[in-house]
C-alpha positions in Angstrom: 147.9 -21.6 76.4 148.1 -22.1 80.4 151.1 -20.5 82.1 153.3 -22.8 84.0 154.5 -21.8 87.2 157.8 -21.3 85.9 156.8 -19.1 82.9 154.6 -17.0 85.5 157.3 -16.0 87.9 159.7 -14.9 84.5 156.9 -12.7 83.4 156.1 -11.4 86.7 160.0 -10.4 87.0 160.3 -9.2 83.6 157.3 -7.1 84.4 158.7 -5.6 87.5 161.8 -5.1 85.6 159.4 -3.3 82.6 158.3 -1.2 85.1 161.4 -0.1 86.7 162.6 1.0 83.7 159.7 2.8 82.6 160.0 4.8 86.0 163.7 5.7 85.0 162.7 7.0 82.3 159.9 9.3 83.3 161.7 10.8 86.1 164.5 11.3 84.0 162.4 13.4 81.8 161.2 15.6 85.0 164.6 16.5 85.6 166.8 19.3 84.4 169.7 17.4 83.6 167.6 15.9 81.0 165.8 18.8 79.8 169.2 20.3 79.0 169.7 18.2 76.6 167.4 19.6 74.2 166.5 23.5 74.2 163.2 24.4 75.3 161.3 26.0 72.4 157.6 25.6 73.5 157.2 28.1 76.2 154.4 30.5 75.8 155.2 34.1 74.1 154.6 37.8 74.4 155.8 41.2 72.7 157.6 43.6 74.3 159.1 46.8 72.7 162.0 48.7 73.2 161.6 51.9 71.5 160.3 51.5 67.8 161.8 47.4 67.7 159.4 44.7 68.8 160.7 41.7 70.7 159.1 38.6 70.6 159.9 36.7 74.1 159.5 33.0 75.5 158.8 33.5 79.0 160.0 31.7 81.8 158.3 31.7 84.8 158.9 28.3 87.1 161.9 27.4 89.1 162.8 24.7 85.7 161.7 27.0 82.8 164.3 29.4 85.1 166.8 26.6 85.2 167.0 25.4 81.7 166.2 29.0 79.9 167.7 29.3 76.9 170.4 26.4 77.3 171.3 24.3 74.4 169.7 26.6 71.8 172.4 26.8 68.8 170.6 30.0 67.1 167.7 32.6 67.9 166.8 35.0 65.6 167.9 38.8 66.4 164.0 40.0 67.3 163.3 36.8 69.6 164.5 36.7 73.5 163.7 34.8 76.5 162.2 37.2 79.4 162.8 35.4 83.3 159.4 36.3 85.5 160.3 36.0 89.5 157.7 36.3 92.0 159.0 38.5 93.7 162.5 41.8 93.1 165.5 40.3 94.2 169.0 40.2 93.3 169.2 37.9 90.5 172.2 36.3 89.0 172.7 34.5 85.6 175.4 32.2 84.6 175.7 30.4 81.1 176.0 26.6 82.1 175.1 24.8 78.9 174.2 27.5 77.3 176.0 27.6 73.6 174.8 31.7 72.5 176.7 34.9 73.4 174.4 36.7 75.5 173.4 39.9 76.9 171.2 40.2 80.2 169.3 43.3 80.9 168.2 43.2 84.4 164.6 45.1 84.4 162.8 46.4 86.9 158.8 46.5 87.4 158.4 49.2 86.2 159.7 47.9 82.5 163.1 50.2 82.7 166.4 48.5 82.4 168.5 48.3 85.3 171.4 47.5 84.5 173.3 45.0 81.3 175.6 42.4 81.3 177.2 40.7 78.2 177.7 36.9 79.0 180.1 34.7 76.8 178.6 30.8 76.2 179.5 28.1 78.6 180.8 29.8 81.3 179.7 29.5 85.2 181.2 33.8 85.7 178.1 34.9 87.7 176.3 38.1 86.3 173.8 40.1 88.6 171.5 42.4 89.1 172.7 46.1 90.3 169.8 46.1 92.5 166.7 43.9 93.4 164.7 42.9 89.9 161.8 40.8 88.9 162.3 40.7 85.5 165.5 39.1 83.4 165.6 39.3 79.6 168.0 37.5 77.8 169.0 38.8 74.0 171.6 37.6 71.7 174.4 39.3 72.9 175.3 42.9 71.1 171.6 43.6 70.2 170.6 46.2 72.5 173.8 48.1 72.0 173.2 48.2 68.1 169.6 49.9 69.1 171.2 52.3 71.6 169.8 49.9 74.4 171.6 51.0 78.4 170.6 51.0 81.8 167.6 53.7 82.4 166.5 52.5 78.9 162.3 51.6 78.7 160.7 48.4 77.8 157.0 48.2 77.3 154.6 45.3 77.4 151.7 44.3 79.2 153.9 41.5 81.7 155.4 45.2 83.3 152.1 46.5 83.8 150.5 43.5 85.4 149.7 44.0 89.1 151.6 41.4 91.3 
């Protein structure tokens, strides 16, 4: 059936108006307020160690993988961390905006030895930082490197410490 003029012009607009809201949505998707919404689970992994204990870690490496990290997550199992990859040693600080876990931070340097530690109670915007210049961040459930005997000076091992940047 033939449109009429009339019926063209309402599809037109209702097409326009389709498309506008398709936009919203996509860019709403792209941004982090929307991300924190729901954790992000899919990142890829690596192992490090610590000692005899293996840790499984997402790794974070862009400026929204960075932003989001481990925000929104209601468990993670004691063995499993996120580790924060930063072009380039600088004083990094962490907060815990929209993040519901207790958390420790242990502020590593290239070489894979921990800087320094920094406990981190959930949703909270109390800055934590670095002791000195880092490229490396990883983020434990809070009290597990003190139950292995984990403290600054302490060595982490994995191939992410020994790549060549």
């Amino acid at each position: 059936m033939p449109l009429t003029p009339h019926r063209r012009t309402l599809t037109r607009e209702w097409a326009l108006v389709l498309w506008g809201l398709a936009a919203w949505f996509l860019g709403t998707l792209a941004t982090p307020a929307a991300a924190q919404e729901i954790p992000q689970l899919h990142l890829p992994r690596t192992l490090l160690s610590a000692g005899i204990y293996q840790i499984e870690v997402q790794v974070a490496q862009s400026p929204l993988e960075h932003e989001i990290g481990l925000m929104m997550r209601k468990d993670m199992p004691q063995q499993e961390g996120m580790l924060f990859i930063f072009d380039s040693p600088q004083s990094q600080c962490f907060w815990m905006k929209n993040t519901l876990l207790p958390l420790t931070a242990a502020f590593v340097a290239d070489d894979g030895k921990i800087v320094n530690l920094a406990d981190m109670k959930p949703q909270t915007l109390e800055s934590h930082c670095s002791a000195k210049p880092v490229r490396y961040v990883l983020e434990m459930n809070q009290g597990w490197f003190q139950s292995k005997g984990l403290k600054a000076g302490s060595q982490l091992m994995g191939s992410v410490f020994n790549a060549k940047r």
